[in-house]
Structure formats: structure tokens, C-alpha cells
BALO-972626 format. One line per field, with one value per residue (C-alpha): x, y, z. Coordinates in steps of 0.02 Angstrom, whole numbers, padded with zeros to 5 digits, always signed. Layout:
x (X_...) $
y (Y_...) $
z (Z_...) $
% end
This chain:
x (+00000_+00057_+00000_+00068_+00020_+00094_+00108_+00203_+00374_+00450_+00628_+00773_+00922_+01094_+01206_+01347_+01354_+01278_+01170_+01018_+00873_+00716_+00587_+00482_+00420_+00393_+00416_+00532_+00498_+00657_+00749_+00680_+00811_+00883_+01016_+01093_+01133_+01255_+01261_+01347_+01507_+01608_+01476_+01407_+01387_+01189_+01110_+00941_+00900_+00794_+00671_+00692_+00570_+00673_+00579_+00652_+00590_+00725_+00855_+01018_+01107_+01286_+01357_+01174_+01208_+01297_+01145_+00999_+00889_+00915_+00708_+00714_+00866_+00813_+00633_+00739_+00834_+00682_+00623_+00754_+00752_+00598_+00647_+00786_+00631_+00596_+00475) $
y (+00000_+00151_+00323_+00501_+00637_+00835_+00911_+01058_+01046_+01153_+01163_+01287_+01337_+01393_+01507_+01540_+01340_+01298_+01170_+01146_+01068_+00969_+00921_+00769_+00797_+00974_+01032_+00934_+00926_+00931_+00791_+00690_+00639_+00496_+00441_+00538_+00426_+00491_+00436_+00484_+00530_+00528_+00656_+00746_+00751_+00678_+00668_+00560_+00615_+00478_+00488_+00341_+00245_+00234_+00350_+00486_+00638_+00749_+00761_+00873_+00908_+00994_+01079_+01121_+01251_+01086_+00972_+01056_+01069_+01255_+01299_+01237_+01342_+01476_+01482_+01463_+01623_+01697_+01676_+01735_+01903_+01932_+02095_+01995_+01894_+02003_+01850) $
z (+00000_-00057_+00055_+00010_+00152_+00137_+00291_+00342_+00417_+00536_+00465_+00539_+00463_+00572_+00451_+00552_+00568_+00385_+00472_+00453_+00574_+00496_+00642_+00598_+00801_+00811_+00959_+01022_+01212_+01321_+01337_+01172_+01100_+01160_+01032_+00884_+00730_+00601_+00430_+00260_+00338_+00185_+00100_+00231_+00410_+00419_+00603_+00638_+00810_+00883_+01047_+01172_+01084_+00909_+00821_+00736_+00786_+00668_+00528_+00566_+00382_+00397_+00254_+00205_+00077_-00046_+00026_+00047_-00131_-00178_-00168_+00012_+00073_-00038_+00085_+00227_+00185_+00164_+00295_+00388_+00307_+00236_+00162_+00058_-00026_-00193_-00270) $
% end
């Protein structure tokens, strides 16, 4: 069975760290996560943030300007500093 849902995401975007923050829990009460998983090392530093349970409750991308998709950061920015959006 295949099921496609859109819901919004709160995402958050660090640019004196170039990270980037996507919550899949949102928000994250204090304390949630119980084990950070990193993955693509040789790419990217990737971070699944899982609650005590397993789930993962949020994505951490470093180096997000190379790995974010360019609409996405582009929003981000925007957000950021509305008065920089001209669209």
C-alpha cells in the first residue's frame, strides 16, 4: 500500500554553522532525544535524532548550503530576512 500525506514541516536553518534542522516531532519537548545517529560521513555530516522509543523525531544536515535542494534553502533564507525575498 502506497500512502502520500503533505504536511508542513518546521525546518530551521543555522548560518553561522551551515546546518540545518528538519523536525519530523515538532516541538521537540526537552529531553527527546535519546540517541543521535550519524550517517553519510564521507559526504556529509547527516544526524537522525531519535526519541527513546526509536523514532526519529529529526534530521540534522551539515554543510546544508551543498545538501539542501536550492528551493528549500532559498525559503529558509527567506524567511530569515523577509525583506531579502523580492518574489
Amino acid at each position: 500500500m502506497y500512502i502520500e500525506a503533505r504536511i508542513p514541516l518546521v525546518c530551521t536553518y543555522d548560518s553561522d554553522a551551515d546546518a540545518a534542522y528538519i523536525y519530523l516531532d515538532h516541538p521537540l519537548p526537552a529531553g527527546e532525544t535519546e540517541r543521535v545517529l550519524p550517517f553519510e560521513p564521507e559526504r556529509g555530516m547527516f544526524n537522525l535524532d531519535l526519541n527513546a522509543d526509536g523514532h526519529v523525531v529529526g534530521l540534522e544536515i551539515i554543510d546544508a548550503r551543498r545538501h539542501l535542494p536550492p528551493a528549500l534553502l532559498h525559503a529558509l533564507l527567506a524567511h530569515a530576512n523577509p525583506a531579502s525575498d523580492t518574489n
